[in-house]
N, C-alpha and C positions, 0 to 999 in steps of 0.2 A: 644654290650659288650661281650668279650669272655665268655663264661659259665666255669668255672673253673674245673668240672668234664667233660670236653669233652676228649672221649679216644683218638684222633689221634691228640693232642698238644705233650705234652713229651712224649718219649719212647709209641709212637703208636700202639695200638692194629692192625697187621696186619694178623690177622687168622682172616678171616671172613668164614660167612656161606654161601653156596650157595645162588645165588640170585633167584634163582625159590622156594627157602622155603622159603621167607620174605611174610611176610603179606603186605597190602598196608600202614596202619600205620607204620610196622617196618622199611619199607623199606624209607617213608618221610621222619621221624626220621633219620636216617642214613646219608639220602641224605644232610638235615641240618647241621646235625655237621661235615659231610666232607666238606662242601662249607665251614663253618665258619674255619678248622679248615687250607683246605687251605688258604683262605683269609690270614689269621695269617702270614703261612707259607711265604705267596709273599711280606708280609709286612717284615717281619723279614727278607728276604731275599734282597730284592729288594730295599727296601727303607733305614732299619740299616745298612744292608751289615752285619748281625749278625745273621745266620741259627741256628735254634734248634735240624733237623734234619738232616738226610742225604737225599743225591736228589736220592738216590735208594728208601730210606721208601716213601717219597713225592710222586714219580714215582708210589710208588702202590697204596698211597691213590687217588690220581689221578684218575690210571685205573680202580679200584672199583666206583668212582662218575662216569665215563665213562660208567660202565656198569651198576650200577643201572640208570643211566638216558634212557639207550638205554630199558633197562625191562620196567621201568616204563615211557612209554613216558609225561603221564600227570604231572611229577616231574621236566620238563624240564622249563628251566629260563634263559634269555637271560642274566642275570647276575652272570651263573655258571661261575667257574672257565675253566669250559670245552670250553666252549666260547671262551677261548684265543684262541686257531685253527684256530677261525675262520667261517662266517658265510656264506650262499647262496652270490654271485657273485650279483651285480647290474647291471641293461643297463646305469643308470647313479649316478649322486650324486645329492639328491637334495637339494636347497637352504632355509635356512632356515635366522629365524633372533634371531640376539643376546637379552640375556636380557638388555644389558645395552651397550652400546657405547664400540668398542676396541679400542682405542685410541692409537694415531700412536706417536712416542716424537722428539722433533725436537732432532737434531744430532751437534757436536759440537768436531772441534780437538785440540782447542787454548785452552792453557789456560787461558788467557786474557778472554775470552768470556764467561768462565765457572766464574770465577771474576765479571763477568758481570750480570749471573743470578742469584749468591750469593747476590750481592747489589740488585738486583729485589723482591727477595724475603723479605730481612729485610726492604726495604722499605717499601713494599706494605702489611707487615704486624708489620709496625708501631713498630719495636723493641720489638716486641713481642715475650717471650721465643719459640723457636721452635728446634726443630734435623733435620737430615736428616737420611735418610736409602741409605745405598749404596749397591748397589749387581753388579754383572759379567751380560751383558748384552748379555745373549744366542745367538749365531747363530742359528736360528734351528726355528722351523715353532708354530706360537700360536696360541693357541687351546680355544675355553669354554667349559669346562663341566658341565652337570644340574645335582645334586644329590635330589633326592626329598623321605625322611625318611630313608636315609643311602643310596639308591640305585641309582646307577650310570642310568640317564636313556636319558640324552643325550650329545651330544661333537659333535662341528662345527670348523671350520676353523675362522681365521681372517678373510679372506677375503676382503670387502671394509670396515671394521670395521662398518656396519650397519647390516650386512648379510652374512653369507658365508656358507660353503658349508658340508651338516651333514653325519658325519665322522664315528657315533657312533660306528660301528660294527668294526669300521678299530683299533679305540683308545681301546677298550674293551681287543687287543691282544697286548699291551705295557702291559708286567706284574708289571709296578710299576706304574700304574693306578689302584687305589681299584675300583672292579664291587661295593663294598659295606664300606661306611667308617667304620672307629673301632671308639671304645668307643660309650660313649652314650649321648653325652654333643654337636655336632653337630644340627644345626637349622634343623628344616624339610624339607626349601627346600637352599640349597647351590648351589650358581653360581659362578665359581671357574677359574683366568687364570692361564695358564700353557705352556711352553716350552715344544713340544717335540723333541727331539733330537737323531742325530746317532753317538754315541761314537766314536772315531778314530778310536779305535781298531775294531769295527765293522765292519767302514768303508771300509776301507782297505783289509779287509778279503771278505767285499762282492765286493770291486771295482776286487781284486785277483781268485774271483770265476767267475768275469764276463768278465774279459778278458780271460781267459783261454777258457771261451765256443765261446771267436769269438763276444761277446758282447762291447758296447761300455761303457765305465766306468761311472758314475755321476764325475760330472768338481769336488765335496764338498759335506761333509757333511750334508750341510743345503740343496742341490738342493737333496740330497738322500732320508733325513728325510719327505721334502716338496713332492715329488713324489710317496713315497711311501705310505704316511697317506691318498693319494688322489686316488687310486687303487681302482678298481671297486672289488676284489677279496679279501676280507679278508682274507684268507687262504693262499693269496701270502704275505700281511702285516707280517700275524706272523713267516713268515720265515724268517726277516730281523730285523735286530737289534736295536731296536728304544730303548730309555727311555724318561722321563721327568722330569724337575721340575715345581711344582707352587709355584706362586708368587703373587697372588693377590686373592681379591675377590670383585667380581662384584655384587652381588646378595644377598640377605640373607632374610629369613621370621623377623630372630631376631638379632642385633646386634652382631658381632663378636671379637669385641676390637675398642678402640679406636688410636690403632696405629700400623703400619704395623710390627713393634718387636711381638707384640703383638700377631698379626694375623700369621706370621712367628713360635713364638713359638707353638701354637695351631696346625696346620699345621700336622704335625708329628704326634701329637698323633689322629689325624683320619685316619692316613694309608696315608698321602700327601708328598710327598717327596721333601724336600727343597734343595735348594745348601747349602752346609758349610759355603762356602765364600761370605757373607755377614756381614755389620758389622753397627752399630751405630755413628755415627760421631756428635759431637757439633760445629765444626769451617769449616773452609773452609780447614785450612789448615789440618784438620786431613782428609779430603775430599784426597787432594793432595797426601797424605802417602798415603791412600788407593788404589791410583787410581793408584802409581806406585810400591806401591808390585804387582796387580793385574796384572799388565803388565809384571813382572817380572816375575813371576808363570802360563804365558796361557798357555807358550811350555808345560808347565809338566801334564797340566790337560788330561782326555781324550775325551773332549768334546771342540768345538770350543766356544769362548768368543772373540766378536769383538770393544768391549769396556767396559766402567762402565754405570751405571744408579744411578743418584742421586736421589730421590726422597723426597718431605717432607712425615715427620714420622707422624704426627699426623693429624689425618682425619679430624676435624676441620678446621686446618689450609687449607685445599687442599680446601673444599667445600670452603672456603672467599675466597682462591686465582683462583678459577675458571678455566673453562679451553676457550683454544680457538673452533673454528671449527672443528680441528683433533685429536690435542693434547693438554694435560694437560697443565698449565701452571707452577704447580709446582715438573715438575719434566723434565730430560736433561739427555740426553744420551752424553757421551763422550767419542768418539770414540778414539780407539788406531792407530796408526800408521799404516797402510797396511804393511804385509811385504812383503819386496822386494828381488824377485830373488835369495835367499839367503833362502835354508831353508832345508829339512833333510830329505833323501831318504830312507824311509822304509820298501821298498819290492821290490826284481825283481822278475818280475813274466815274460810267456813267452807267446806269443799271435801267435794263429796259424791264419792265413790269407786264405780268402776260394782259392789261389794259390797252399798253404803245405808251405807259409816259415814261418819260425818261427825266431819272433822280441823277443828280451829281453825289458820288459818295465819295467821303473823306478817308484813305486807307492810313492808319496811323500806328506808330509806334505803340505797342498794346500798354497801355496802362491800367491800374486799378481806381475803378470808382462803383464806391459805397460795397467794393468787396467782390466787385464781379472786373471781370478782365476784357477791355474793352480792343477792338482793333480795326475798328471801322464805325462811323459816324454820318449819318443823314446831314445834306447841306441841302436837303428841299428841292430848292429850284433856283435858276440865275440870277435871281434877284437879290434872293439870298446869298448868296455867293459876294455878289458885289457890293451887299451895303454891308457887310462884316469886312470883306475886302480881304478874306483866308485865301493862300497861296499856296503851290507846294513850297515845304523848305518851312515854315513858318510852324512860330512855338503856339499852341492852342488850347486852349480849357473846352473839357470834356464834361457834360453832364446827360444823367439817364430822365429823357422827357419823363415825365408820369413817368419815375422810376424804372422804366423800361426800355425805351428806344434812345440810343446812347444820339447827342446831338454835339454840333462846333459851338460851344456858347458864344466866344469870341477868342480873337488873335492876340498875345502877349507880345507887347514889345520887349527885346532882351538884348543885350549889349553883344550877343554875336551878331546882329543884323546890321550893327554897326551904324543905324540912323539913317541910311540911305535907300529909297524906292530901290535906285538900279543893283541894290544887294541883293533882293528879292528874286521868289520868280515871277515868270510872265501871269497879268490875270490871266484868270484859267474863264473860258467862253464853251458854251452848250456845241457841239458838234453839227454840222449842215445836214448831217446825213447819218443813219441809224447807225450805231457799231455793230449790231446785230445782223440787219440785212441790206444795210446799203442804201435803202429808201430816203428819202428827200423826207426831212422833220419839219411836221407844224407846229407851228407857237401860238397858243391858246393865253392868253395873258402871258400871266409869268411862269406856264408849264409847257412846257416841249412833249413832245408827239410820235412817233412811229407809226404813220397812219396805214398802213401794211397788214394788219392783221395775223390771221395764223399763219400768213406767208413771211411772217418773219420768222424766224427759229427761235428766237427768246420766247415773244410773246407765246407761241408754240406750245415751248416746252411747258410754260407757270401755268397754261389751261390745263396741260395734261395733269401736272404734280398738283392744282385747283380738284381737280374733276376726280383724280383717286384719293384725295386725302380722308383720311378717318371720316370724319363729319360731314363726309361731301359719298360717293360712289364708295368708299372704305374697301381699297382695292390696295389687299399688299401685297408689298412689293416691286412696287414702281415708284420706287426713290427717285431721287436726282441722276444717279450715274445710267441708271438704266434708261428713262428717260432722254436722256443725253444720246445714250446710241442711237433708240428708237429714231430720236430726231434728227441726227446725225450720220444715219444711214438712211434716210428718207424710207422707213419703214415702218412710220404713222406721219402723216402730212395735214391728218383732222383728229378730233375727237372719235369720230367714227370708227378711224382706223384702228383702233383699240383691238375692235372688236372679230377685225375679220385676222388677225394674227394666231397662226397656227402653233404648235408644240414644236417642233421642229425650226422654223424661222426666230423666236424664241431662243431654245437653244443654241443658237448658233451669236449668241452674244454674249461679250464677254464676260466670266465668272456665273456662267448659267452651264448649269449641266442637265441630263435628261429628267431629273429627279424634281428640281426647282423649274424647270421650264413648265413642266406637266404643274407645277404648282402654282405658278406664275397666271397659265389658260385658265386652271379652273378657277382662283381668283377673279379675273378679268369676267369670265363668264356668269359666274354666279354672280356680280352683282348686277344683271341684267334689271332683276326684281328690286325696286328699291321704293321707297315712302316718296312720297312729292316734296315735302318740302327738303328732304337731302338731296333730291335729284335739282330743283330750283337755285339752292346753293351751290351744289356742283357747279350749274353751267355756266358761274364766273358773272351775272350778270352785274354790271357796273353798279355800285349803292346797294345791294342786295346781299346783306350776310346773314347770319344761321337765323337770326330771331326774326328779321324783315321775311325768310323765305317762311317759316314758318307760320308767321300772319298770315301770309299771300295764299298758303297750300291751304289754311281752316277758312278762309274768307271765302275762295271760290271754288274748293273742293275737285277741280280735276284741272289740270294742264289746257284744256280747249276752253275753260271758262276763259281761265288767264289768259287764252292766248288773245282771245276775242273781247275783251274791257278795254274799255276806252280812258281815257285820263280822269273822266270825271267820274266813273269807276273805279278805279282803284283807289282815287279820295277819299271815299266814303269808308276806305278801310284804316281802322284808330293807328294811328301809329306812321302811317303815309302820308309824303309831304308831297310836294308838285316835285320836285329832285328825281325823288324814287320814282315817282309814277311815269316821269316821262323817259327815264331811265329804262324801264320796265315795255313800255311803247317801243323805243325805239328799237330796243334788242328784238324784238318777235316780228315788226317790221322789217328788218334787214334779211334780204335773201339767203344769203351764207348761211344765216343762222337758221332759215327757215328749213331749207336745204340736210343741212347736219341732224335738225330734229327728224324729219321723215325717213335719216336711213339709220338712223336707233333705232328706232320701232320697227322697220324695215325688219334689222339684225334680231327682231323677239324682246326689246326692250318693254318690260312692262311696269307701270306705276299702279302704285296701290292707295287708295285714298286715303287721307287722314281721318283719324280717329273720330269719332263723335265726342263733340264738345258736351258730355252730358255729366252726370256726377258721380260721388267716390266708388257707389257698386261700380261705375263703368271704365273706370281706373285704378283698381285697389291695390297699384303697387305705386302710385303719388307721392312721390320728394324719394324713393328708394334710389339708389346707387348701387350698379351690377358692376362687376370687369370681371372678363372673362380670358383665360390662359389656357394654352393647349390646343390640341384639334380635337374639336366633336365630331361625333360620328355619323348623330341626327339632325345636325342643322350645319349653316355654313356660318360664321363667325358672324357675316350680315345681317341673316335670318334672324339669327338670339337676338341680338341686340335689337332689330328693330320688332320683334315678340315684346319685347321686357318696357320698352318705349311706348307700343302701341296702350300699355297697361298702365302708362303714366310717369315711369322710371327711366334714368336717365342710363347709358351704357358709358361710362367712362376709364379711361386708357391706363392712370394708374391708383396704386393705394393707397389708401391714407384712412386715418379715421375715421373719417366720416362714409368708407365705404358698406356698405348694407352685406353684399354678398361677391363672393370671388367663386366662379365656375369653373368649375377643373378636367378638361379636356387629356389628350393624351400628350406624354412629353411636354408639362410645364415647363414656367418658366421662374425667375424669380419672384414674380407677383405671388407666388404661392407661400414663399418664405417669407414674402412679407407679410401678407394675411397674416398666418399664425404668430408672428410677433405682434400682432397687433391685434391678436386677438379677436378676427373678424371670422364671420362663418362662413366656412365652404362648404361647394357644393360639386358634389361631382355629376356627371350628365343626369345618372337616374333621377336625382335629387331634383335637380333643374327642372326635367320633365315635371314629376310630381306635383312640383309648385305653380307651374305652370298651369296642369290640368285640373289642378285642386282653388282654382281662382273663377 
């Protein structure tokens, strides 16, 4: 319960005294009523959306907890406010189990069928008076959280709704989660579900930060929320825009109410933050009114809602009506309509590709087309842009090119835009200058430029994330985010630099511990050894993908042929046009790149020639399909595959039917469970060997 004379509620006392004159007492003292009086503060702010102060006083009471924690380390509390930052990095997340059942709801689009569990429910409880509770059925990822005497002390995942996966450190930086409930009328220990969610507007501004660095965007909302609650890094969580609402309660030492209105209103006043838009309903058909205002109002909200949730209100009733094996019985989700193709472009933003062109991308409202959830669309190049004449603000049809690459087909006119240019926004124009690195942009026809090179940080980063992918240098573990530091802390500035990165410097980046850093090196290092035409791939050459490098590596058989052919050389190779060839020229001409190649090899880089083009004896493993899971012990995960390769078989990522053989290393993975449902043979290392040596 607030303390009513605490000084940093209203008009905050912000003269403090030095923190090296507090006593130990005065200083606990202090440190208390700054947690409580933050607390307040995130509640008033985050849950009313009704602030007392300004976020410059906050900001100091803040720093002051900040620094009396840092003096007094013995005052420190996993449930300070300061904790929202963020805590030590994990190697993993561990699994824990819920208190009580998360129960999953069957789904439902007809309304006939929602008709259907109305008459289910009055029969099966005998005409018995009862309500319903309806709410907005969050897109966004659910959570438990345990409070035990006000204090927030753990929060897990859905999961398989038996057990999932504990989050606490990640959920502690959503500041509209209390570390500590308010008032003083909460049970001792509270088991609490909740929705956490990433606002649109979040969204959008983080999907617009992640294209511009060269990143690849979240498809929605719910896959950004879901992704980022499960981050080993707490300190990268509280960068990112999450909220929540709760909505239930799972757990309790002492009765809570007897009806979820009930439960709802309570809610609030411990610091829990509800949606508005839920409502009380007695008939079916005030069920019906609900269900299509609710649909009526999802465009405007800033949070995704992918249908309703009916629920019965009172908790007697639920306990007779029972549930099944996964879900409740008395309660039904009813979904809204998917929308299709048709929906509202809110942002271009400009994406530098690790070439230097630069794409205008469409950031849009997520809609469904042809079943896949779209949130971002190709708009080419300026030209494009201007002869469809797509603006921000502007309603737009979405189609997946070749079923794949989602594009702006064109702009819909609609009676909010009211028939006027000046309702619109501004055309949107290609940028003077990189958003990457400030460079002065060339315009090559109708495509813009970043002629900067690896001294841009996007282009940077897309060679590196190029140069480790699977099918290129097959270096794991250098995702995007790692990547990002690497480039971001100017401790890779080439390709080179990869390589001269120690175990230690590694380490010392975020969500990297001594265990994965040492795994990260030996990674990086083992693929020193690699086939020519994945090392050809790798190096990004413009026009030059898996099946072009390929030709090039059996055509001229070692890297110094290639590098010494001439235009009308590389012609004579089937498949090679003048594009390629002069493409292929000019990269081995440019210094930079001449440069980069001499200190790989420098660093022990070695290429091994491609295979002889000869026949089935000298390939006897021709049209086979490997994928391999686990660590071996006698090859490095490079090695096998380009073994299995060398023999004419292809090494690929995952399973399916058509895979020949799955090798089973130490500590699988799921690839393993899939195999045997599908009936594919494994192979464990010795086996692997065997066949290998028996070829």
């Amino acid at each position: 319960m607030m303390n009513a004379d605490n000084p940093f509620v209203r008009d905050p006392q912000l003269d403090f005294d030095d923190v090296d004159t507090l006593s130990d007492d005065q200083a606990r003292e202090q440190v208390e009523r700054l947690r409580e009086a933050l607390d307040f503060h995130d509640y008033r702010y985050y849950v009313q959306n009704d602030p007392v102060i300004a976020d410059r006083a906050y900001d100091q009471l803040f720093r002051r907890l900040e620094a009396l924690e840092e003096a007094f380390p013995e005052l420190q509390s996993p449930n300070s406010p300061t904790r929202r930052v963020g805590a030590e990095p994990l190697d993993s997340l561990e699994r824990v189990e819920h208190v009580a059942p998360m129960l999953s709801l069957n789904a439902e689009f007809e309304a006939d069928n929602v008709a259907g569990f109305d008459k289910f429910i009055r029969d099966n409880l005998d005409g018995g008076e009862f309500t319903y509770v309806c709410e907005p059925k969050f897109d966004g990822l659910s959570v438990e959280i345990l409070y035990e005497n006000g204090e927030l002390t753990r929060a897990s995942t859905r999961g398989n709704g038996e057990e999932g996966e504990l989050v606490t450190d990640n959920v502690r930086t959503i500041h509209a989660v209390p570390l500590r409930l308010q008032g003083d009328d909460y049970p001792d220990f509270l088991a609490v579900r909740g929705e956490v969610l990433m606002p649109k507007s979040g969204f959008q501004e983080l999907n617009k930060r992640r294209i511009e660095r060269g990143d690849d965007p979240f498809a929605n909302p719910r896959n950004a929320a879901a992704g980022t609650v499960r981050l080993l890094d707490p300190s990268q969580v509280a960068q990112r825009p999450l909220d929540i609402f709760f909505y239930d309660v799972m757990d309790a030492s002492a009765p809570v109410a007897e009806t979820e209105c009930r439960v709802l209103d309570r809610f609030p006043r411990w610091g829990l933050k509800i949606d508005e838009h839920s409502r009380r309903c007695e008939t079916l058909e005030e069920v019906e009114a609900f269900y299509a205002s609710l649909e009526e109002v999802r465009d405007e909200l800033d949070y995704e809602i992918d249908g309703m949730v009916i629920k019965v209100n009172e908790f007697a009733h639920r306990e007779r009506l029972g549930v099944r094996s996964r879900s409740p019985r008395w309660a039904l989700a009813w979904k809204f309509t998917p929308k299709k193709e048709i929906t509202t472009l809110e942002q271009i933003v400009v994406q530098v590709g690790r070439t230097g062109k630069l794409t205008p991308v469409a950031l849009l409202d997520p809609v469904d087309v042809g079943g896949v959830t779209v949130s971002r669309a190709t708009l080419h190049n300026i030209e494009e842009v201007h002869a469809k004449d797509v603006r921000v603000g502007d309603t737009v049809r979405i189609q997946r090119a070749g079923d794949v690459i989602p594009e702006v087909v064109e702009r819909i006119d609609t009676a909010n835009e009211k028939g006027g240019e000046d309702e619109r926004g501004e055309p949107f124009e290609m940028p003077e200058h990189c958003p990457s690195c400030g460079a002065e942009v060339v315009r090559e026809g109708p495509n813009h430029f970043c002629p900067n090179g690896m001294s841009c940080p996007a282009q940077l980063r897309g060679r590196i994330q190029h140069f480790a992918a699977r099918n290129a240098m097959d270096i794991e573990g250098l995702g995007e985010e790692t990547v990002e530091q690497l480039v971001s802390r100017e401790m890779v500035r080439s390709i080179p630099d990869l390589y001269e990165l120690d175990v230690d410097a590694i380490a010392g980046l975020e969500r990297f511990a001594d265990k994965s850093a040492r795994k990260l090196y030996d990674n990086i290092q083992g693929s020193k050894k690699v086939r020519l035409h994945r090392f050809l791939f790798a190096l990004g050459i413009p026009m030059v993908g898996q099946h072009t490098a390929r030709l090039l590596a059996e055509a001229f058989g070692s890297l110094d042929a290639l590098r010494d052919a001439d235009e009308e050389a590389l012609l004579e190779v089937s498949g090679v046009g003048s594009e390629i060839a002069g493409s292929v020229v000019d990269f081995f001409d440019e210094e930079q790149n001449e440069r980069a190649l001499e200190r790989l090899f420098d660093m022990g880089l070695e290429l091994e020639e491609p295979p002889s083009a000869g026949g089935e004896a000298e390939r006897p493993l021709e049209g086979k399909k490997f994928v391999f899971t686990g660590s071996l012990a006698d090859f490095t995960r490079s090695e096998a595959k380009r073994r299995v390769e060398d023999l004419g078989a292809r090494a690929t990522s995952s399973v399916s039917g058509e895979t020949d053989y799955v090798v089973v290393g130490d500590n699988p993975g799921s690839k393993l469970d899939q195999a045997r449902e599908l009936g594919v043979e494994i192979l464990d290392e010795e086996a692997f060997g065997e066949l290998l040596s028996g070829l």
